[in-house]
C-alpha positions as CSV (number, residue, x, y, z in Angstrom):
1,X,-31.7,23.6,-6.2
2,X,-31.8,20.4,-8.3
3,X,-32.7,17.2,-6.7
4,X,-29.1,15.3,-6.9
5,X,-27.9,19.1,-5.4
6,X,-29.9,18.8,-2.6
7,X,-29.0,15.0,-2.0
8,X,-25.8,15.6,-2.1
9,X,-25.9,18.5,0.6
10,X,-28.2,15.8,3.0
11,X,-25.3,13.9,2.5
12,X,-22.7,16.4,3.5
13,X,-25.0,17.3,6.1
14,X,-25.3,13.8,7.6
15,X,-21.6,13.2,7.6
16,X,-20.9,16.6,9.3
17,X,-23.7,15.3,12.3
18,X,-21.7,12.0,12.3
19,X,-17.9,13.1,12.9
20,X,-18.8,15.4,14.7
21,X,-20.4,12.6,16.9
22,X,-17.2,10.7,16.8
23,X,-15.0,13.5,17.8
24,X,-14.9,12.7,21.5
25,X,-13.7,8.9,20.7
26,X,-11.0,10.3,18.1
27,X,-9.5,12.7,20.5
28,X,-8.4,9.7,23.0
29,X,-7.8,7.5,19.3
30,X,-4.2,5.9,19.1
31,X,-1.9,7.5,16.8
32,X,0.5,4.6,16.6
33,X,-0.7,1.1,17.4
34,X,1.8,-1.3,19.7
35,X,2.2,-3.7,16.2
36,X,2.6,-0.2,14.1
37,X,5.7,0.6,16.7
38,X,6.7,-3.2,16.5
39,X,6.7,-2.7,12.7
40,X,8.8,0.6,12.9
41,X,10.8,-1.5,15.1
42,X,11.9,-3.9,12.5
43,X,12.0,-1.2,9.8
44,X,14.6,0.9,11.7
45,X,16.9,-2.3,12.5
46,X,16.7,-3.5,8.2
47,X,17.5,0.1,7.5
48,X,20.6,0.1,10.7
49,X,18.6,3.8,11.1
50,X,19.6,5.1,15.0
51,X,17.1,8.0,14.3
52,X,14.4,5.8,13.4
53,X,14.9,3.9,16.4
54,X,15.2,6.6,18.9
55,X,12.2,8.4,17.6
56,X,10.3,5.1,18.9
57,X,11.4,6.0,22.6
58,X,10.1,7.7,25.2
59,X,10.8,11.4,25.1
60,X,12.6,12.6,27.4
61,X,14.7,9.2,28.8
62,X,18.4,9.3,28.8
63,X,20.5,6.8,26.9
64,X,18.2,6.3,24.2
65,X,20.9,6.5,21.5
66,X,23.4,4.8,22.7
67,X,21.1,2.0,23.6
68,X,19.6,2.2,20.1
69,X,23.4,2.3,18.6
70,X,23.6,-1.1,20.4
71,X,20.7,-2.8,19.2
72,X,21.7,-1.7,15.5
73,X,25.1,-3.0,15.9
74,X,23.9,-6.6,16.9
75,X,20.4,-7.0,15.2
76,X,20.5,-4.2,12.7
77,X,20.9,-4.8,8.7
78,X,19.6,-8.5,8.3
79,X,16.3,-8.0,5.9
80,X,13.8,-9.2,8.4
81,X,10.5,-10.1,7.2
82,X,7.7,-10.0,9.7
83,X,5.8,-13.2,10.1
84,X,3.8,-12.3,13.2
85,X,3.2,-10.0,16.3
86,X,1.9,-10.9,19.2
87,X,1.0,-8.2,21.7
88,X,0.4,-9.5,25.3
89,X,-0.5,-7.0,28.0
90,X,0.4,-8.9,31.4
91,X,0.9,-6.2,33.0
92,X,-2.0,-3.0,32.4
93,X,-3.1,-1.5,29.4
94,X,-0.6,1.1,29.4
95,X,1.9,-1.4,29.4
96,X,2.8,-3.7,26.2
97,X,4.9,-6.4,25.1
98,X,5.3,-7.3,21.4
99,X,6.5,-11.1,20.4
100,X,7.9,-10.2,16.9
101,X,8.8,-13.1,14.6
102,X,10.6,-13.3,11.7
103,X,13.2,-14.5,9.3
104,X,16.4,-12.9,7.9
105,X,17.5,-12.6,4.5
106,X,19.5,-16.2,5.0
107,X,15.9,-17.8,6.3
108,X,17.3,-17.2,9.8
109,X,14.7,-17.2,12.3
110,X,14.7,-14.0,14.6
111,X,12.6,-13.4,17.2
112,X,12.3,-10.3,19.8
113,X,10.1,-9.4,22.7
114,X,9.9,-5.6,22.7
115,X,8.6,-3.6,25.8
116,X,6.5,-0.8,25.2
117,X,4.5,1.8,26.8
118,X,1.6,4.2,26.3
119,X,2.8,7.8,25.9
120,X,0.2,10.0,25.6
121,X,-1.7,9.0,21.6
122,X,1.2,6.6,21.4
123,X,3.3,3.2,22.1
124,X,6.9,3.4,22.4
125,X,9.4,0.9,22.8
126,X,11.6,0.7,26.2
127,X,14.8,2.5,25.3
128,X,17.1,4.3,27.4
129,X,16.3,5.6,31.4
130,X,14.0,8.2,33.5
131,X,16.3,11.1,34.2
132,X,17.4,11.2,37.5
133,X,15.8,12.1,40.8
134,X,18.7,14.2,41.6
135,X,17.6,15.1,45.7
136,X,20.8,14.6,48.0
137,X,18.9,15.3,50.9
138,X,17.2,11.7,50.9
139,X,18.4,8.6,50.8
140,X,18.0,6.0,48.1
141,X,17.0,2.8,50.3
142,X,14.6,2.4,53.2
143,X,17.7,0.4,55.3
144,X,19.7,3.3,55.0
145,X,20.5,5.5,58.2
């Protein structure tokens, strides 16, 4: 084996040892970061794209379209440009809120606080509802009797 052979398998060698060192802390790694999902955010309401938009909720809530449809129709379409996100978490790290500013294509300012949560590898913006508890047999308030 020639000498810049047998460097170069060390070196293959040594990286091998070293991910798989790392793999533990890339298992847990975040897929999609709470400014990535603000960014998406903003992407889906320039391109007035309902999929894009629902594919940032939680899977599994109820509503999430039509919400999204709403948000489109008042924000969607005005070529925002980022100028900064701030991510805050007040309330646990599982639980985010993104301060988006930006202008519009007129030099508007625009500005939105979106709620997100940690879903498994990823944050997703607040959109839609929990599907219902459906359990007729108990009561939905404490004071009823």
């Amino acid at each position: 084996m020639t000498e810049k052979k047998c460097a170069f398998a060390v070196a293959v060698a040594m990286s091998v040892i070293m991910l798989s060192g790392c793999s533990d802390e890339n298992a847990s790694a975040i897929s999609r970061t709470e400014e990535a999902t603000a960014q998406a955010y903003v992407a889906a309401l320039n391109a007035r794209d309902v999929n894009a938009l629902t594919r940032l909720a939680p899977a599994g809530y109820e509503g999430i379209e039509a919400e999204a449809r709403e948000i489109i129709k008042a924000e969607g379409g005005r070529g925002l440009k980022i100028k900064d996100v701030q991510v805050s978490h007040d309330f646990g790290e599982d639980v985010a809120s993104a301060h988006v500013s930006a202008t519009d294509s007129r030099s508007k300012p625009f500005s939105a606080n979106i709620q997100m949560s940690l879903e498994k590898d990823k944050w997703v913006v607040a959109l839609g509802y929990a599907p219902e508890f459906n359990d007729t047999d108990k009561s939905s308030s404490s004071t009823d009797k």
